[in-house]
N, C-alpha and C positions, 0 to 999 in steps of 0.2 A: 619205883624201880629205876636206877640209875641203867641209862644206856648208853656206850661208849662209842659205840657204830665202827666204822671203818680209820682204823688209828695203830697201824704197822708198829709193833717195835722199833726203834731207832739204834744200831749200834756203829761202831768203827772197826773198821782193819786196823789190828796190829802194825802193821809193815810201817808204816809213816813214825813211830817211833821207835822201830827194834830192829833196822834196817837201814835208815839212812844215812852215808857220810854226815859227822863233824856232829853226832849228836851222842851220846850214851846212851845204847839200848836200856829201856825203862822193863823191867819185869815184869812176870803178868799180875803178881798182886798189885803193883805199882798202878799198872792200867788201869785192872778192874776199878781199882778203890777208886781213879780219877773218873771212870767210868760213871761210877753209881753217883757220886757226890756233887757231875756237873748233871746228871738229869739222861742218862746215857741208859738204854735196859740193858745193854750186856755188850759182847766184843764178838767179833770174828778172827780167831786167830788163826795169825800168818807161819810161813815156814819157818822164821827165826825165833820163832817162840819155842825152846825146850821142851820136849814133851815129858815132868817133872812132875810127877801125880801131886806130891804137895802145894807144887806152887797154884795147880787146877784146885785142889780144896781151898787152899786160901782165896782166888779170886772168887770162888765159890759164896767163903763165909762173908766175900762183903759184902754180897747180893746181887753181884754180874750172873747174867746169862752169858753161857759159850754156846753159841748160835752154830757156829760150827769149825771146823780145822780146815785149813783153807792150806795149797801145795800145788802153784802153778808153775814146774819146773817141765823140760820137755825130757817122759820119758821111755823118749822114742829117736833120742841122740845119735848120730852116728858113732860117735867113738863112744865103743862098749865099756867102760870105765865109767863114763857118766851117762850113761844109761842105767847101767847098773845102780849107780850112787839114787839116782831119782826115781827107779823103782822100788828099791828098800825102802826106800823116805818113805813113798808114797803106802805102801801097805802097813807100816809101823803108825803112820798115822790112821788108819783105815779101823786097823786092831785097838791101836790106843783110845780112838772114837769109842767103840766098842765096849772097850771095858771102865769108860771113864760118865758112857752114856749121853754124848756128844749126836746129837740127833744125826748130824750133817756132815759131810767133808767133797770139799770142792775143789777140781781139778783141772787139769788140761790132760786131752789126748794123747798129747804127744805127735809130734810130725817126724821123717826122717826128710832133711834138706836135699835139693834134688828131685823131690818128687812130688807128682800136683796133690793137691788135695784128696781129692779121691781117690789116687795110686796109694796112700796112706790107709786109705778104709780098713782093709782086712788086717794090718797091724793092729791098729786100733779096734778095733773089735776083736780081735785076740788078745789082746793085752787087757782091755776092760771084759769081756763076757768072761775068759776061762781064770785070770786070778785077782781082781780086783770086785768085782761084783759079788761074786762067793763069798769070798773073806768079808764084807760088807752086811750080806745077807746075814750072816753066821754074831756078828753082831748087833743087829735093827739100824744097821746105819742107812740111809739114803745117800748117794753119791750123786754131784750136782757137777754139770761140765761148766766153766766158766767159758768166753765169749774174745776172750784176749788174743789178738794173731801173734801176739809179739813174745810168749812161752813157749810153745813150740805146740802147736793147737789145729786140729782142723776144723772145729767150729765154731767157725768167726763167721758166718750168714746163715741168715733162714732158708737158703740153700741144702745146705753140709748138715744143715738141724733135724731138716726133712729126713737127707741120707741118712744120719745116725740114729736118731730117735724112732723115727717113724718107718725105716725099710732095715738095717740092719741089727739095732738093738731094741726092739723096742718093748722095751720094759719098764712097767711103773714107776721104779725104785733109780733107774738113770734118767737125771732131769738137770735141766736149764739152770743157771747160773747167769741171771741175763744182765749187761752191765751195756746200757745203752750207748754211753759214750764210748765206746770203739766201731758203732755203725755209721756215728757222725764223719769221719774222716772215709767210712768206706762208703760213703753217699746214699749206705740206704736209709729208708725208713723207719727210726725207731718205732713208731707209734703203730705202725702196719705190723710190722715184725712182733711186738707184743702182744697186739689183737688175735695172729695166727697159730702162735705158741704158748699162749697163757697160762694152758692147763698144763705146762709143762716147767714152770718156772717154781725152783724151793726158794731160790734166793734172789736178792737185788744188790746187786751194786751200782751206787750212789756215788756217782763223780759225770761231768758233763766238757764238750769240748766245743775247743773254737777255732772256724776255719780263716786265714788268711787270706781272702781270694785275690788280694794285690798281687801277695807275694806267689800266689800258686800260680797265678798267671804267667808268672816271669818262670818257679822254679818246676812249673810240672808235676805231676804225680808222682813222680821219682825223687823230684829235690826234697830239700829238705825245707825244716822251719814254717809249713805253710799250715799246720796245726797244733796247736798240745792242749793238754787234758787242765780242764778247769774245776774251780766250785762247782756246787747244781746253781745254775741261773745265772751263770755269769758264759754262758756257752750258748750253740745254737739250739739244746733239747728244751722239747715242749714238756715242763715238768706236772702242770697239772692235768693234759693230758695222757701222760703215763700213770701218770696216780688213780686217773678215773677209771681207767682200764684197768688197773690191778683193783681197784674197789667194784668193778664190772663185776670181775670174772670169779673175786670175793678172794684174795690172794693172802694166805696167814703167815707165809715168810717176815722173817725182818728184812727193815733195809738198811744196808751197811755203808756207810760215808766210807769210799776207799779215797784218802785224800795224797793226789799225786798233782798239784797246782804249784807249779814252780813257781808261783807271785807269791806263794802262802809258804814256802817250806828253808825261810830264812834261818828261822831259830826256832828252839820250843815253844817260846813266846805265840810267835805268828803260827805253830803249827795247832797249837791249841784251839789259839783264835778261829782259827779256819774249821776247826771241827766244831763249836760252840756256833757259829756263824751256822756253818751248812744244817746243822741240827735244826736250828728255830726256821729257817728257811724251807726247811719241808715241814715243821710245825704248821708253818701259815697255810696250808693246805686241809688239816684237819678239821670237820669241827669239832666246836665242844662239846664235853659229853651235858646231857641234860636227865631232869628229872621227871618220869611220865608216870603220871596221874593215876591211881587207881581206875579200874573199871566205874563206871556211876550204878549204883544199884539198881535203877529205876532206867530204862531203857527211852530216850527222849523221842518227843515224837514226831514218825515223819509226815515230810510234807505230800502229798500225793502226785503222781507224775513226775516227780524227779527222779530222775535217773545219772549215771555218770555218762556224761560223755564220750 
């Protein structure tokens, strides 16, 4: 019997190639096919990816999984215009999950500027309990909140995670989106924070960061320049420590290389690189799968007095 043990799917966010200045958004057959052919189980598609039921069977027939539809706009804007615009998005992909069988789709809250975190709660929680969750339900989708302060989001800490998950929504099917690299610049704990929330995580996003402390010293927690988002293991997260945690807690998400490393996102070239790269890099984490032995017919014998430990 061949056992494979603890060995997460691997995919990529869209966004690094169908989104960035100076490059030609590559399409999702495009993706997929480079997907499957560099060793890739499937993609996480982003908001620039058309929601184009053909091009989803094509990436389909090349043998990509769509792990899920990812739509981290804030849709909770003040100007009603784009608010509006990121609310449509948002349930068209909700629906389009739905009918395309798209297990997953990942979000952000929504904040309105101006007001703390928690002064946003009851927004958020109207905006997801009365028509996003529904609509969800109504298709077997799972909605995952992503971790990003910088969409327009109020669950950026194991704070806010508590409040939403645990005291205002708390419901199975609204879950974690946990992307460690944005606690590193907020100084907490990834590895704590995962151990607290585990059973609440569908998805991972796979990117790490690195802090300046020369420069933060001089420019403050307000200046600028004194972090940005890396490879995994080229930052300050403890990657095999989160990995043992999500093998703790027996974690069946994939994890998605979301690659935003300004050292890596030159050309397509280096952006390739960089996703080929971070791939075997949480490889090295796995092991390998082995072959275990029939039962022995004949039951061997024990020694007397031993016991385990």
């Amino acid at each position: 019997m061949l056992y494979t043990g603890f060995c997460p799917p691997i995919a990529f966010h869209t966004n690094i190639l169908t989104i960035f200045p100076g490059i030609q958004p590559w399409s999702l057959p495009k993706l997929a096919g480079w997907a499957v052919k560099n060793g890739f189980a499937g993609l996480e598609v982003g908001p620039a990816v058309p929601l184009r039921a053909a091009d989803f069977a094509a990436a389909r027939a090349s043998g990509a999984r769509l792990f899920s539809l990812t739509y981290g706009r804030n849709v909770l804007a003040a100007d009603p215009q784009e608010r509006s615009l990121h609310q449509r998005n948002v349930l068209e992909r909700v629906r389009f999950a739905g009918e395309q069988g798209i297990p997953l789709v990942v979000l952000a809250t929504g904040r309105t500027a101006g007001k703390s975190l928690r002064a946003n709660l009851p927004a958020v929680v109207e905006w997801l309990g009365e028509q996003v969750l529904p609509l969800a339900r109504e298709g077997g989708v799972t909605v995952a909140i992503e971790n990003c302060p910088a969409v327009g989001n109020i669950a950026t800490s194991p704070a806010m995670w508590h409040e939403l998950f645990d005291l205002a929504l708390p419901a199975p099917d609204l879950t974690l989106c946990f992307d460690p690299s944005h606690l590193v610049w907020q100084f907490v704990d990834a590895v704590g924070a995962l151990r607290q929330f585990a059973g609440r995580v569908a998805h991972v996003h796979v990117k790490d960061a690195v802090i300046d402390r020369q420069r933060l010293a001089v420019e403050g927690l307000d200046g600028e320049g004194w972090w940005r988002y890396t490879l995994p293991g080229w930052g300050e997260l403890n990657w095999p420590l989160l990995l043992a945690e999500l093998q703790r807690t027996r974690y069946t998400g994939c994890l998605s290389i979301e690659q935003e490393d300004e050292v890596w996102d030159k050309s397509e070239g280096q952006i390739l690189q960089s996703l080929l790269w971070s791939k075997r890099y949480l490889e090295r984490f796995f092991a390998e799968a082995v072959n275990v032995p029939a039962v022995e017919a004949v039951v061997p014998e024990k020694v007397e007095g031993v016991r385990p430990i």
